[in-house]
C-alpha positions, 0 to 999 in steps of 0.5 A, spaced: 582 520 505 580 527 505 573 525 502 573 519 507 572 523 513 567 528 509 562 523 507 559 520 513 557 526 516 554 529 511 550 523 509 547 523 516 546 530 516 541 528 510 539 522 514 537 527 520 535 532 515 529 527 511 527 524 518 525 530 521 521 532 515 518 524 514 516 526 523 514 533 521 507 531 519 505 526 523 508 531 529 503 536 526 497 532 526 499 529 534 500 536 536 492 538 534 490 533 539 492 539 544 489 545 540 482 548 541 477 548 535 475 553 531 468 552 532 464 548 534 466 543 529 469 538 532 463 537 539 458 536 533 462 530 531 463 528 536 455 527 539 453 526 531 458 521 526 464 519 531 461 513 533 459 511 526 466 512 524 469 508 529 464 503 529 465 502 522 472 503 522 473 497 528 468 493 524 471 494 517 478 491 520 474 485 523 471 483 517 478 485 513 482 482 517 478 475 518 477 475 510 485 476 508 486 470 512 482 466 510 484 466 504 491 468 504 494 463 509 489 458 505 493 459 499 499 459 501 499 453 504 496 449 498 501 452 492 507 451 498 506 444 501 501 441 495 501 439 487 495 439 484 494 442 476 495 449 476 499 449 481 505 452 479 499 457 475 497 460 481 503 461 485 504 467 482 498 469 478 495 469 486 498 477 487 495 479 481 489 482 485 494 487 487 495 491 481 486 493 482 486 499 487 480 497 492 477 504 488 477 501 482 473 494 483 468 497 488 466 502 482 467 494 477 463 491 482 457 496 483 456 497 474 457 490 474 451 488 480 447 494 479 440 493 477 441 495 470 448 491 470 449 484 467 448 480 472 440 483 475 438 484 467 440 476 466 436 475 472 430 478 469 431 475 462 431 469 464 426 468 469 420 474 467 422 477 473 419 486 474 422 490 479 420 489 486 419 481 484 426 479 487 431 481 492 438 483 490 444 484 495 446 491 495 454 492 493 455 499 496 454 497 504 459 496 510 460 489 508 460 490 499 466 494 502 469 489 506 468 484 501 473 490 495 477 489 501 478 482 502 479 480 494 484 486 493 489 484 499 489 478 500 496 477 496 499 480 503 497 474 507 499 470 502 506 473 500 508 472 507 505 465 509 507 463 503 515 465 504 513 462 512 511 456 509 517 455 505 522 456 510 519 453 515 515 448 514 520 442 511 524 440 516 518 441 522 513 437 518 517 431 516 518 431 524 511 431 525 509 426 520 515 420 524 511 422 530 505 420 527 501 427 526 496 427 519 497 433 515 491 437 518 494 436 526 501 437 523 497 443 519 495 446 525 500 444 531 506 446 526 506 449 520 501 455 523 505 456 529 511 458 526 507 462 520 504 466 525 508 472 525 508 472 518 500 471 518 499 478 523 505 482 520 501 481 512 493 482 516 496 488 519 498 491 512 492 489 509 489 493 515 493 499 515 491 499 507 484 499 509 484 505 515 488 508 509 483 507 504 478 513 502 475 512 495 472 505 496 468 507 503 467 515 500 463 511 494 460 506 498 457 511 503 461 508 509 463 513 513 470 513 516 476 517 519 478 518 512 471 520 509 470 524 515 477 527 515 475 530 508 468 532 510 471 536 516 476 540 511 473 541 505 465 541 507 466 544 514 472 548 513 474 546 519 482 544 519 483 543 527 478 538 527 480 534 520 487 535 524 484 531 530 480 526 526 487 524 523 490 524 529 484 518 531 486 515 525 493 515 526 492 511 534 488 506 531 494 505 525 499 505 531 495 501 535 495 495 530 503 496 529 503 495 536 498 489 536 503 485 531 510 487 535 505 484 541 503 478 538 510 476 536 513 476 544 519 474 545 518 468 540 524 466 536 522 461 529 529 459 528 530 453 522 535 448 526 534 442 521 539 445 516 535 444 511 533 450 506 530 446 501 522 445 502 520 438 501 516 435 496 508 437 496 502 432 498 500 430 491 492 432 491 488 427 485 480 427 484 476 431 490 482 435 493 484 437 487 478 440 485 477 443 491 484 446 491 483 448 484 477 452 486 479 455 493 486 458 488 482 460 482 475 465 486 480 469 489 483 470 482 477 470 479 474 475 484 480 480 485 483 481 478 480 477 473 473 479 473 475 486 474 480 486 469 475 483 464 469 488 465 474 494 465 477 492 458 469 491 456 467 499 458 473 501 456 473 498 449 465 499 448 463 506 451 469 509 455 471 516 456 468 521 452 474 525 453 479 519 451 483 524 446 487 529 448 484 529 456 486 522 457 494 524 455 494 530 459 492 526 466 496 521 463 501 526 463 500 529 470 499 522 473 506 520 470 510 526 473 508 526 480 510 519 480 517 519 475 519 525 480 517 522 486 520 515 484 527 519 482 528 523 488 526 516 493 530 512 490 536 517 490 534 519 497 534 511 499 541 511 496 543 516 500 540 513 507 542 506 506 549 507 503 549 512 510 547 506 516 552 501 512 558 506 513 556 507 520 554 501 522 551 505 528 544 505 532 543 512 530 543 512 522 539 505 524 533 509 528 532 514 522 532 509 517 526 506 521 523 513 523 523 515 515 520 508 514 514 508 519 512 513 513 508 508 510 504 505 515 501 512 516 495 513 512 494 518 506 489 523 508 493 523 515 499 525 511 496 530 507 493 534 513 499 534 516 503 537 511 498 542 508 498 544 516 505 547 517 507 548 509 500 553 509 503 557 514 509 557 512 506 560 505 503 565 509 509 568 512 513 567 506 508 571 503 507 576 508 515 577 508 515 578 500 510 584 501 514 587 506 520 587 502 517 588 496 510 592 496 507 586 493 503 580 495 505 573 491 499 569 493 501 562 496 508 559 493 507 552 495 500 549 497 499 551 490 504 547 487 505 540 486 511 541 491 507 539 497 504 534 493 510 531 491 512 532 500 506 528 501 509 522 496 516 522 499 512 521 507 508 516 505 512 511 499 519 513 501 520 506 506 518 503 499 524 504 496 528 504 502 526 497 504 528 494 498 534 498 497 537 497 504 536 489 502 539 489 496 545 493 499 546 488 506 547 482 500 554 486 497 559 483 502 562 488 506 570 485 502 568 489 496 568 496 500 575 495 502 577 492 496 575 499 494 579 503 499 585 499 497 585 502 491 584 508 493 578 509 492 573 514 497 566 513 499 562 517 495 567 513 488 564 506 491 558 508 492 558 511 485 563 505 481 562 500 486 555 500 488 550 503 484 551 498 478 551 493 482 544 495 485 542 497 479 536 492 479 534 493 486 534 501 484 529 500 478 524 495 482 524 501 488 522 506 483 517 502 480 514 500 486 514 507 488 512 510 481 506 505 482 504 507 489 504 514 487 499 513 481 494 509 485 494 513 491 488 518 491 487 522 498 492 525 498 492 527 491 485 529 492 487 533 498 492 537 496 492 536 488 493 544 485 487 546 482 485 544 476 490 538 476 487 532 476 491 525 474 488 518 472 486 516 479 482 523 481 479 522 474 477 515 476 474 517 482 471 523 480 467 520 474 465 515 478 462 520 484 458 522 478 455 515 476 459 515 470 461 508 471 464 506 463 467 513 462 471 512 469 474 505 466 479 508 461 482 511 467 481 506 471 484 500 467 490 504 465 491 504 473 490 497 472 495 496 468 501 500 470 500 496 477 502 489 473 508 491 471 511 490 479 507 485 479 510 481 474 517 482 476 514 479 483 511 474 480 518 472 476 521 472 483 516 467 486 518 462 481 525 463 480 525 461 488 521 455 487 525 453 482 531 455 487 
């Protein structure tokens, strides 16, 4: 009993505790918005390259967020409500692109449509042609980078239309059909409707991963919030105005959130048919199924195929010259950022979702939902938010050290991977939370009394009961979470201690130096580390369409 009426208030002080650290970041960059600059930085901005960012940031979300519809509701609605030869092919395979960090195809794309790439050279075999004789477009512009973007996030429109479609479709369309409607009245009178929350809540993710970006845009030369965030820390050194640029960017991610709680309303999609099982495909032959064989088949052709291909090549063929003992040691950082970062995300995932479920009040909720809207914020945001105050609580603590010890230590934590690891937990945390408060609402609330009738206290439930039965569900957050951190490149690039690199800045290093085929290794193996959740999802999308 003792232990019983301990527990829950220690887990919501951790509960508080993580919240006000996940909050502290963005509270930093917000508070900036009311702090004079340094210098003249920021009016300089303002009068040169800010409409810029802001043009091509609205314009990069309109042609992202028209694209990833498209083609994921397109999609998803021919591999859930049609057969057609491949279809049970494609219905997994169409997530694969997720594993391609957007970075990684824009620099596939650029050495494999460059002038001296593949593509142009075949074109001047084939038909005689010398440079100035032909007219190629150019990969690295607003719309190059728009088009990265469509092919790699798609699969979040996908996903959810999908799981919309399945859910909701069945019963309501055998309606419309005894009312007489076709299936493209029914498409667009029915089916669309209910998938509508599904659809924007997957457009908002993809758009938020494109605010978020910074290696395809820096690479492209599109210029952004993030691209400008990096060039008023590091080539201006002016932290208040990169504190102000991130605070912009932040308003723009708060915006879609808004925009996708708005577009919902106080509709309600409830399945009263009674029916949970999804009904039967239209069998597509000849014409339609050809087409719907091409419309699944260039996405995946275009986002993981091709790439995948033409990585594998470089690699094999040219890669890395430093492939030896340098590619294990940014292996090696790599896989220490993300296994610590893994490790202590699902252990604090645990203890927030083990904490809410013993409370079962408004309170514990609410911190898990702030913890969560880490994710939403993007990379460099949180990286300008966290070295903020962790550099001036560095700054006192070494000033402290050499009033009590006549000696200066130099900065304790921005020069370390601890901030790194902070920055991390911000952004990836409401990964492993996510899938660990869903798992944990399956185990029914009879096994906790059952445990309390044997005498059992809570932190012995959470220990003996618990935790076997989430043992999955623990291993897919800290693989989702493992695979975030090795793609993720602001932040790294922002706050990496010196000379710490990783498979992901490396990558981007080497391709800023148009060193396309040695960016490969690094880029590929990213590549490949993405795969792994990503097969485990896939085996989830078949084993609910057999179900």
């Amino acid at each position: 009993m003792h232990l019983h009426t301990r527990s829950f208030p220690f887990l919501l002080i951790v509960g508080i505790a993580v919240a006000v650290l996940a909050a502290l970041p963005v509270a930093s960059v917000g508070l900036n918005l009311f702090v004079g600059g340094t210098s003249d930085t920021w009016a300089h901005l303002s009068q040169t390259v800010l409409p810029e960012y802001i043009a091509n940031s609205l314009l990069l979300c309109l042609g992202v967020g028209l694209g990833v519809g498209l083609i994921g509701v397109s999609t998803a609605w021919l591999t859930a409500m049609h057969e057609f030869p491949g279809r049970r092919f494609f219905e997994w395979a169409l997530v694969l692109p997720l594993a391609v960090p957007a970075y990684v195809m824009a620099y596939v794309y650029t050495d494999f449509l460059q002038f001296v790439g593949p593509v142009q050279s075949t074109l001047r075999e084939l038909f005689g042609w010398q440079y100035g004789d032909y007219w190629f477009p150019d990969i690295r512009t607003l719309p190059g980078a728009m088009l990265m973007f469509v092919f790699v996030l798609y699969p979040y429109v996908y996903l959810l239309a999908r799981t919309a479609f399945l859910e909701r479709a069945s019963g309501m369309l055998e309606a419309a059909r005894t009312l007489g409607m076709g299936s493209r009245r029914a498409f667009f009178k029915v089916s669309l409707p209910l998938a509508r929350p599904a659809i924007v809540a997957g457009i908002a993710l993809a758009l938020m991963e494109t605010l978020a970006d910074y290696g395809t845009v820096a690479y492209f030369a599109v210029n952004t919030f993030t691209t400008g965030i990096y060039r008023a820390w590091f080539s201006l050194g002016d932290r208040v105005a990169a504190a102000q640029l991130a605070a912009m960017l932040l308003g723009f991610v708060l915006f879609l959130l808004m925009a996708e709680r708005i577009s919902r309303g106080r509709a309600r999609y409830h399945n009263t048919t009674g029916r949970n099982r999804p009904m039967a495909g239209a069998t597509l032959r000849g014409l339609p199924a050809l087409a719907a064989v091409l419309a699944c088949a260039l996405p995946l052709l275009i986002g993981f195929v091709l790439p995948a291909l033409l990585l594998l090549k470089m690699a094999l063929t040219e890669g890395d010259a430093q492939f030896g003992e340098r590619f294990l040691f940014l292996s090696r950082n790599s896989f220490l950022l993300a296994g610590t970062t893994a490790l202590i995300a699902v252990l604090i995932a645990l203890l927030l979702a083990y904490g809410a479920r013993l409370s079962k009040s408004s309170v514990a909720a609410g911190l898990n939902r702030l913890v969560g809207l880490g994710y939403a914020v993007p990379g460099a945001v949180i990286a300008v938010g966290v070295l903020i105050p962790v550099t001036r609580l560095d700054h006192w603590l070494a000033g402290q050290w050499e009033l009590w010890f006549g000696n200066n230590p130099g900065l304790l934590l921005t020069g370390g991977i601890a901030a790194l690891i902070y920055a991390y937990l911000v952004r990836f945390l409401a990964v492993a939370l996510h899938s660990v408060e869903s798992s944990l609402a399956k185990i029914t609330p009879s096994m906790d009394d059952a445990a309390r009738s044997l005498g059992l206290g809570q932190a012995a439930t959470l220990r003996r009961v618990h935790a076997p039965l989430l043992r999955g569900s623990l291993l897919t957050a800290g693989l989702l979470v493992f695979v975030d951190v090795m793609k993720e490149l602001p932040a790294t690039l922002v706050m990496r201690p010196f000379n710490f690199d990783t498979l992901a800045t490396q990558a981007y290093t080497l391709a800023s130096d148009e060193r396309l085929a040695e960016a490969s290794t690094a880029s590929l193996a990213i590549v490949v580390v993405g795969l792994l959740p990503l097969i485990l999802l896939s085996r989830q999308i078949t084993a609910s369409r057999r179900a």
